[in-house]
N, C-alpha and C positions, 0 to 999 in steps of 0.2 A: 907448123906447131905453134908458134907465138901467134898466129892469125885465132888458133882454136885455143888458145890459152885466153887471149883477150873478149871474145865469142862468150868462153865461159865465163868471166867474170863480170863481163855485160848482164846473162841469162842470173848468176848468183846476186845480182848489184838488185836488177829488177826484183828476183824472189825476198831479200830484203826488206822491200819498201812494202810487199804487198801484204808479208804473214802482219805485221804490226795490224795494217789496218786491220783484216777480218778477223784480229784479237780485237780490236775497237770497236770493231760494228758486233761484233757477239757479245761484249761486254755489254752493251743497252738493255738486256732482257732482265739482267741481273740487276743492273742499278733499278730499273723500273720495279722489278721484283721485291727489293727493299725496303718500300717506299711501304710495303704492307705490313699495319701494326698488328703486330701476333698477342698484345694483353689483350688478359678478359676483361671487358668494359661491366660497368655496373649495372646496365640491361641485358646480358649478355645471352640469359634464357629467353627473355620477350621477342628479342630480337630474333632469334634461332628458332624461334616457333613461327615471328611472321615469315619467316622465308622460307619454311618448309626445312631447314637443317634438323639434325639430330638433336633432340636438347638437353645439353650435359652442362652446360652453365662452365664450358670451356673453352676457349677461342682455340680454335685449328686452325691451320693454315685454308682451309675450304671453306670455313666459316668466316673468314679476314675477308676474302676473293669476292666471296658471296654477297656481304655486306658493304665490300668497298662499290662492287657494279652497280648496289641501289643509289649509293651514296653520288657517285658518278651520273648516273641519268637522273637525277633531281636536283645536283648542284650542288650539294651540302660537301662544305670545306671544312676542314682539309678530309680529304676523301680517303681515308687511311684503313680504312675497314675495321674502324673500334667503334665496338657498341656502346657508346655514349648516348647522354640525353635529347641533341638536338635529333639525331637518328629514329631515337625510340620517338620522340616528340611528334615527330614525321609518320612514324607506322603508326603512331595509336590515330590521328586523327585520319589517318586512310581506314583505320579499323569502325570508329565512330562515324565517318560517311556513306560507311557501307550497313552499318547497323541501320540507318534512317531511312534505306527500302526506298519503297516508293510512296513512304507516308512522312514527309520530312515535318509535317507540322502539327503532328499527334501529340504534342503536351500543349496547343494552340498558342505558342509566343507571338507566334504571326498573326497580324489581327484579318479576318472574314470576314467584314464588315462592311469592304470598301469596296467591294466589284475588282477590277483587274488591279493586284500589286506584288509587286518584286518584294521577296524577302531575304534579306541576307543574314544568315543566324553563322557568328562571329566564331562561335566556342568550337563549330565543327565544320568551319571552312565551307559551306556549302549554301546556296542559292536554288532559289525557284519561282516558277510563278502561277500565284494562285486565283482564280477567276471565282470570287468568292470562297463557298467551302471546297471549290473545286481545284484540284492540282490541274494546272495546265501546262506546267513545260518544270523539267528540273525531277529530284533535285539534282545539280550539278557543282562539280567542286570549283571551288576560288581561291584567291589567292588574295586577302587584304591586307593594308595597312600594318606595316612593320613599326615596332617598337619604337617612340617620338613620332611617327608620322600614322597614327592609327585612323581607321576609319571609325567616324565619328559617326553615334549611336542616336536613336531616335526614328522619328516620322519624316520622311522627307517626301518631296516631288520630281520627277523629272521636269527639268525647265528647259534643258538644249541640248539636241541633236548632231554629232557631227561625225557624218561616214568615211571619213579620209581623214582625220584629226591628227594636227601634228601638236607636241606640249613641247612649248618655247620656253618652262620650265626645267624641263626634263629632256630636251632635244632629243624625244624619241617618238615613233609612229603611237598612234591609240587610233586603230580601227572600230569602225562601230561603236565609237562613243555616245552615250548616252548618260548626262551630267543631271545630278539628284542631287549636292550640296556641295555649292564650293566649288573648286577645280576637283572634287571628286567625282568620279562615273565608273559607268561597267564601260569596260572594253577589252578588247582582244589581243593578246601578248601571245609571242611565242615562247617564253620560258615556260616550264614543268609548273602546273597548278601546287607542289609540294616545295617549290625552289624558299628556302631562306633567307631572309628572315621574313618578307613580304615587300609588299608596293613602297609606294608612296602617299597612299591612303586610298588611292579608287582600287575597284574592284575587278580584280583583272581575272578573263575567261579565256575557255580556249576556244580558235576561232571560229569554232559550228555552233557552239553555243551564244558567242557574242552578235553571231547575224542571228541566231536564231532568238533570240533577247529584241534585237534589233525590228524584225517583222512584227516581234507581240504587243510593244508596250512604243507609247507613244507620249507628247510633252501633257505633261498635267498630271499622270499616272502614279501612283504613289509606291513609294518605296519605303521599307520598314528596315531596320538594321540592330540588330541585339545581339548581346552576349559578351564572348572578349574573346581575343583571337590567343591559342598559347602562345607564351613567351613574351607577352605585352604585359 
């Protein structure tokens, strides 16, 4: 009897220790859960419209979730799923790059003048390259120059080439670098072309684009850069 009294209190001692934790480990969905802002943000219809919700100009719990997964896969902090400015700032310029078709240089900002040149127009995030009046590759989205470190406007050239580039400024990789003013160039990051606030001032692709940039244009080749990027 005392062998199966002590047997029990072994078997109760262990059940003990164990209800606490999978109270602990179930508690994680909730705390995580929390972390979702249920106000309505002062975009709260724009936003509910880009993403296909219902639009009642009301934050729901579906509509936080919604916003918080865009918020999430583009980087944009704190990822709380409140439709705020930097959020909406983020869908309109995906809305303006998709307006631009396959004709990104129909008000002619871009000059046609000059045989093969990269254009980077600033206001709608987007690049391309043009072979005189002819569109030859793009448009495609970018990511420049964040607020103090903007990428700087004008006529430029490519001067230098470099396919494995490491920036001893910025201790990070830059694939398919190709430099047009400055320590600025196009190259190939793997962060979301939508991530905030932007670069460092070059103009960063994503990596099919930055070889495919890489194969067309060569040192000498002119680069044109205008507009202003939001939030600069």
């Amino acid at each position: 009897m005392e062998a199966i009294r002590k047997r029990t209190g072994i078997v109760l001692g262990i059940t003990s220790m164990v209800v606490p934790l999978t109270v602990a480990l179930g508690a994680a969905p909730a705390q995580a859960a929390s972390s979702c802002n249920v106000t309505t943000g002062p975009y709260q219809k724009q936003v509910e419209k880009f993403l296909g919700r219902p639009v009642d100009g009301r934050q729901s719990r579906a509509d936080c979730l919604a916003v918080q997964t865009f918020q999430r896969k583009h980087g944009i902090t704190p990822a709380q799923g409140y439709a705020g400015p930097l959020t909406w700032r983020t869908m309109n310029t995906m809305l303006a790059q998709k307006a631009a078709g396959t004709n990104p240089n129909k008000a002619g900002s871009c000059p046609t003048n000059r045989g093969r040149i990269a254009c980077v127009d600033l206001t709608r995030q987007l690049s391309w390259i043009q072979d005189g009046a002819r569109l030859k590759y793009g448009p495609v989205p970018v990511r420049t120059g964040k607020n103090g470190t903007e990428t700087r406007t004008g006529s430029k050239k490519i001067y230098w080439r470099s396919i494995n580039h490491w920036s001893t400024l910025y201790h990070v990789s830059m694939p398919y670098a190709q430099f047009f003013d400055g320590g600025q160039a196009f190259h190939s990051t793997t962060k979301s072309m939508w991530n905030p606030p932007g670069s460092g001032g070059c103009v960063n692709m994503r990596p099919a684009d930055a070889k495919k940039y890489w194969s067309l244009l060569r040192n000498g080749d002119d680069v044109f850069v205008y507009g202003r990027k939001p939030g600069t």
